[in-house]
N, C-alpha and C positions, 0 to 999 in steps of 0.2 A: 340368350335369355338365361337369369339363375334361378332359384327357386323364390327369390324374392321380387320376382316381377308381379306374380300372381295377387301379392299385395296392394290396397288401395287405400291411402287417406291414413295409413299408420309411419309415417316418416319416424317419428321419436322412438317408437317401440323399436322398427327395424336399428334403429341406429343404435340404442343399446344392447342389443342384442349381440351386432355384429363387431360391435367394440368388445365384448365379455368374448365371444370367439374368435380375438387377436388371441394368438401365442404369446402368453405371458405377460396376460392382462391381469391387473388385480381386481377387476372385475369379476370374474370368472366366479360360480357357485356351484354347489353340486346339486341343487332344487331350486329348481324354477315355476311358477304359476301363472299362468296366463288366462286373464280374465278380461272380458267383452260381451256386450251384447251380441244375442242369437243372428249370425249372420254377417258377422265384423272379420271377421278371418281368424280365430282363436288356432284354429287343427292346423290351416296352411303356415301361421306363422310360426307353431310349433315344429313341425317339419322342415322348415327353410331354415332355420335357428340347428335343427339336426343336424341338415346335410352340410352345414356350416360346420358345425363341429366334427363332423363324420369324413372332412376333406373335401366336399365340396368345390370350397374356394378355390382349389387347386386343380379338380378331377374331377370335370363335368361329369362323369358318368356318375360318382355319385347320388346325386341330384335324381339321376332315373333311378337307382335300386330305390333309393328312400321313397321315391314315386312309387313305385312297387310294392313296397315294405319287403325287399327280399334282400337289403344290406346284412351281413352277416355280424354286424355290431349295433342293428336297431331293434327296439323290441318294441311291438305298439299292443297295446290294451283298449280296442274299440267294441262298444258294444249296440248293439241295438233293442236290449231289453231294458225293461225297466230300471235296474239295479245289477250296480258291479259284484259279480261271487264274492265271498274271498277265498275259495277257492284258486279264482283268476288272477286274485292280487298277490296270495301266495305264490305261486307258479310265475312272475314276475318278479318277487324280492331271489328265488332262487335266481332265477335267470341272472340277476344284479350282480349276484358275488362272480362271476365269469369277471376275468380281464378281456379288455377287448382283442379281436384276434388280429384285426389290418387295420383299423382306425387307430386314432389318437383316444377317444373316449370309445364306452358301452353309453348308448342312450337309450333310457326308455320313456316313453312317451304313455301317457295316460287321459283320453280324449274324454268328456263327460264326468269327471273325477269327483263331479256334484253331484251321481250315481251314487257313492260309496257311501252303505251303511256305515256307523260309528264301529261297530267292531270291525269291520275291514277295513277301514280308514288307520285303527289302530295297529293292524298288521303293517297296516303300509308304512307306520311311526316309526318302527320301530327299526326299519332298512332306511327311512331317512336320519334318523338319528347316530347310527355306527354305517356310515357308507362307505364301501370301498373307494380307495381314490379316485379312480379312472371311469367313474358310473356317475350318469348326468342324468335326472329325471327330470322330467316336465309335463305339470300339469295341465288341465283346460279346464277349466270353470266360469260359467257365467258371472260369478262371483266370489270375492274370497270371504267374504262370507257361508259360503256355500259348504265352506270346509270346516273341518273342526278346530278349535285355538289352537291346539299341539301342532297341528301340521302348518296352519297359517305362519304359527311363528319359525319353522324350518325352512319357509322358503324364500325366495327374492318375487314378486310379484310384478308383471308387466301388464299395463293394463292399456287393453286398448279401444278407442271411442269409436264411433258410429259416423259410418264414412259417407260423404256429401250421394244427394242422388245422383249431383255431375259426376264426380270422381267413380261408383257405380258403373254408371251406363258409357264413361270415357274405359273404365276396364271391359266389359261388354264387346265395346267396338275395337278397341285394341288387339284383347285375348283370343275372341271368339267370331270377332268377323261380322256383328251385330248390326245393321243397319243403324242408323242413329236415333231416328225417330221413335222405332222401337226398341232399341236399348233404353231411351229417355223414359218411356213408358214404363218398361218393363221394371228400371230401376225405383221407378214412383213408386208403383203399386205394391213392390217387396216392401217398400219401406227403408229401402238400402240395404236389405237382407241380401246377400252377394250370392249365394245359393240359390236362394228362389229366384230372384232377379234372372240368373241365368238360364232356372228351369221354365220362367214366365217367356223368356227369349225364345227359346230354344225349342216349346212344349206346345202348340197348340191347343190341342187337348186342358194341357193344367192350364192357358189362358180362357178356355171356355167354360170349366167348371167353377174358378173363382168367379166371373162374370155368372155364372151360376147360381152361386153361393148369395150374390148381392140382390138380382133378383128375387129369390125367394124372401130375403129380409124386407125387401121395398112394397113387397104384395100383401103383407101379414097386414089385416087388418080388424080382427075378433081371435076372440080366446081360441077356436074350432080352426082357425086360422091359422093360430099360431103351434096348436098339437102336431098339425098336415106339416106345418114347414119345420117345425124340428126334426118329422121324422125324414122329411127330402136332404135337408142340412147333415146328418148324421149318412145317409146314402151317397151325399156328396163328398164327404170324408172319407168313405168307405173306399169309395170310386178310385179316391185319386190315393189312399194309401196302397192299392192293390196295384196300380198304375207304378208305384215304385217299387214295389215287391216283388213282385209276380217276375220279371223278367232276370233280378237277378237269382232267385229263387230256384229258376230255371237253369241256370252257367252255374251256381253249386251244384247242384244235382249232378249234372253232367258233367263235370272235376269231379265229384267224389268216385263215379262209375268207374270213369277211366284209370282214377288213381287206384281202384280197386280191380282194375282190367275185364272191367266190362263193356260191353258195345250199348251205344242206345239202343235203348228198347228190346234189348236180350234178358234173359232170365235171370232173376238174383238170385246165388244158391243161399240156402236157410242160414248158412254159418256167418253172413255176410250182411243180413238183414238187420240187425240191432247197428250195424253203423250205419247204418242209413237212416235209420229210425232216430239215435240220435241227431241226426241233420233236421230231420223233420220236425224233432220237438224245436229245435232251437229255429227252425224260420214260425214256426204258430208264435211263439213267443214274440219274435221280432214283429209278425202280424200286428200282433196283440197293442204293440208298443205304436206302430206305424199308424193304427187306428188313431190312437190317444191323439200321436202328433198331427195326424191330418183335422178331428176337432180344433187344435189348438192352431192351427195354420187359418181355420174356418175365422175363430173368434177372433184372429187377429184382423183379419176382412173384413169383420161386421165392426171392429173398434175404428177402422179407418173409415168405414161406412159414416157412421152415428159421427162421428170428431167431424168428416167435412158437411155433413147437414148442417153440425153447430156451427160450426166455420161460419159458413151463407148466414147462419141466423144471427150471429152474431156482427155481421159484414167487417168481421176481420178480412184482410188484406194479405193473406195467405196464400200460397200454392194447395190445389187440392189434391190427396190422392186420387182419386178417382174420378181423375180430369176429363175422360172418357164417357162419362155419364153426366154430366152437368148438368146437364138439362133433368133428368129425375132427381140430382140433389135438391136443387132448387125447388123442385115442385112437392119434396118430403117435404125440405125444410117449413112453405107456407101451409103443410099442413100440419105440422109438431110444433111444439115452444122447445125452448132453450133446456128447461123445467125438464121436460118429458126423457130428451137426447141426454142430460150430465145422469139421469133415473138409470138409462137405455145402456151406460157406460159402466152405471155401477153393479148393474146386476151381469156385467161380462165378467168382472172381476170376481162377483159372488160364485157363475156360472163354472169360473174356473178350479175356485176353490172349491164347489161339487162335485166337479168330474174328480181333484184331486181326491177328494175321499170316498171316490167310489159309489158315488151317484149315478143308475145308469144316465151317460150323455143325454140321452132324448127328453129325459127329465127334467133335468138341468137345465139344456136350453129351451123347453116350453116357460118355463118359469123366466127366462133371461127376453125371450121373444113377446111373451106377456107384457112385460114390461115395457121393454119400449114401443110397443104399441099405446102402450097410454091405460088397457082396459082394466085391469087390478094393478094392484101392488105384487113382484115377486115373494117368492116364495121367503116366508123367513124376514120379510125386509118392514121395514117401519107402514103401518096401513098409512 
């Protein structure tokens, strides 16, 4: 296996990729951007594209260090806060000017690079613009849009599309040993998200809280209704962002002790505290962030929700997501109009744009929950 097996339904993107990492390809660019819907393979293609270049092709073990990120000519920029330092980006353009030491190239990889403020973005311009030879950056953005025009126009742009649910749940039972019925499942209900897909496989727990999630939507049924399930919806988010936290949260910890030669659960002397402390601010941060996404993993549930209601009401000829529940689609659907569910869609989108500005969540989705119950109009929205 190479690292590009892990890939599903991107044939074109791989195949340029690994033409521009022949030997003395004129292909070949010192910026690269990779851009894809959330769940398309953006990070693993950026990687496999690495270890390509990093000798791979040649010296399967690379393939593991870059698995690792402990290749001594890779440098990766991942974050789980809201926003890239630049700081961060700084400390990565130096790293840039290093020739590589055992590769062919220095790669650095920048995952969420739609994180980057304008002025860190503009740090980052200015190492794309005078690049040392032998230094290959690659971006990940949902969009290249996402970036600012100076940087758009320095890079080569690989964009990759939104892989079938077959091709999904055929990786599932490939990769991961999947059962079939439920990798079929699992890859519906992502939506082809190949992350979730595999945490919906693999996760009990996360298969019973999004079935969770839907429940509370399908029960709302008055304003007082709708306050209670915002505030379960928002507990269910909490739930399952702490459910990805908390354990790795736990294996830093215990690296950091060791690396500072401590035993678990032995005393920390005073002089030693403040690096620990930093650890601690940066997982509250990641927290922080892990919250946000587990709302936005919720609202994508409740848009898959509402779209197969209208589905039924419309008797479109469609596959449902939530083929599992048919039976309550169906029975929402004869109680809403078509009218109510496109209402129920748009105020997800409005929902999203006030958590973006900092609406507390539970807010936001009373206003979004209101709504597609049918009882007022959301918040802000035409009476």
């Amino acid at each position: 296996m190479t690292a590009w097996d892990d890939l599903t339904g991107q044939d074109a993107a791989i195949a340029a990729l690994r033409s521009a990492a022949a030997e003395g390809s004129e292909s070949m660019t010192h910026s690269w951007l990779v851009t894809g819907p959330p769940g398309s393979g953006r990070s693993n293609l950026a990687y496999a594209f690495a270890a390509e270049l990093l000798g791979g092709a040649t010296d399967p073990r690379v393939a593991t260090q870059v698995d690792a990120r402990s290749h001594p000519d890779l440098a990766v920029l991942a974050t789980d806060r809201v926003i890239i330092s630049i700081d961060e980006v700084r400390h990565l353009v130096a790293q840039s000017q290093f020739s590589p030491s055992v590769a062919p190239y220095r790669v650095i990889v920048i995952e969420d690079a739609d994180r980057m403020t304008e002025r860190t973005s503009n740090v980052l311009l200015k190492a794309l613009e005078e690049p040392p030879p032998r230094t290959v950056w690659i971006l990940c953005a949902p969009n290249a849009a996402d970036l600012i025009p100076t940087i758009r126009s320095r890079v080569r742009t690989v964009r990759l599309r939104v892989p079938t649910v077959a091709e999904v749940a055929a990786l599932l039972e490939r990769r991961d040993g999947i059962p079939a019925d439920l990798a079929a499942r699992a890859a519906r209900e992502a939506q082809s998200h190949i992350g979730m897909a595999h945490r919906l496989a693999t996760d009990q727990d996360a298969r019973e809280r999004r079935a969770r999630s839907l429940d509370i939507a399908l029960d709302v049924g008055s304003v007082s209704g709708a306050v209670l399930a915002a505030e379960q919806l928002v507990a269910v988010a909490t739930d399952d962002a702490k459910a990805l936290t908390i354990e790795r949260d736990q294996v830093e910890r215990e690296a950091a002790l060791r690396s500072l030669g401590i035993e678990p659960g032995g005393t920390i002397p005073p002089a030693l505290r403040s690096q620990l402390k930093a650890l601690e601010e940066d997982q509250k941060r990641r927290a922080t962030r892990s919250v946000r996404d587990g709302i936005d993993r919720v609202l994508v549930d409740l848009t898959s929700l509402y779209r197969d209601i209208l589905t039924v009401q419309l008797g479109a000829e469609v596959d449902l997501v939530n083929e599992a529940i048919r039976d309550r689609i169906v029975e929402a659907a004869r109680a809403s109009t078509p009218e109510r569910m496109l209402a129920a869609l748009d105020a997800i989108a409005l929902a999203r744009r006030r958590i973006e500005g900092n609406m507390p969540p539970a807010m936001a989705l009373e206003a979004m929950l209101i709504s597609a119950s049918g009882r007022v109009p959301a918040l802000g929205s035409p009476a």
